[in-house]
C-alpha angles and dihedrals in degrees: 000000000000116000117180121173117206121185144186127001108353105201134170094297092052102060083062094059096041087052090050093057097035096052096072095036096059100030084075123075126290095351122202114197128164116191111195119203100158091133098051121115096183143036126178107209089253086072095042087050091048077057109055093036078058100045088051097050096047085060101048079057091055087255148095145230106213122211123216097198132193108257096225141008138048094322104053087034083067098037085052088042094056098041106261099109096061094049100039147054119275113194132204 
């Protein structure tokens, strides 16, 4: 298992990095990835569309990318505005 922790505020650049370290973890088997981003303020939707490109290949490939969302402000308002609230963890 893939775990990636992501903080802050995530902006543009941010969704190239997080592509970057996503790509190889989701193009293998069954691959099980949890991206916590418990800590971030705030996310720009880049970073919300790397997620969910991720989160579908992962399951072509009989696998998932989890999600540890904030449980309130900007960041989980766009998780939950974009779908990945209702389909993923969201911690304390």
């Amino acid at each position: 298992m893939t775990v990636i922790t992501l903080g802050g505020r995530l902006g543009p650049e941010t969704s190239y990095d997080l592509d970057g370290r996503l790509t190889p973890a989701t193009t293998m088997v069954r691959p099980q990835v949890v991206v916590d981003l418990s800590s971030a303020e705030d996310i720009h939707p880049s970073v919300g569309s790397v997620l969910l490109y991720h989160q579908r290949q992962a399951r072509r490939l009989a696998g998932d990318v989890h999600i540890v969302a904030p449980r309130t402000g900007d960041a989980h308002r766009l998780l939950d505005q974009i779908g990945l609230c209702r389909f993923t963890t969201v911690a304390a």
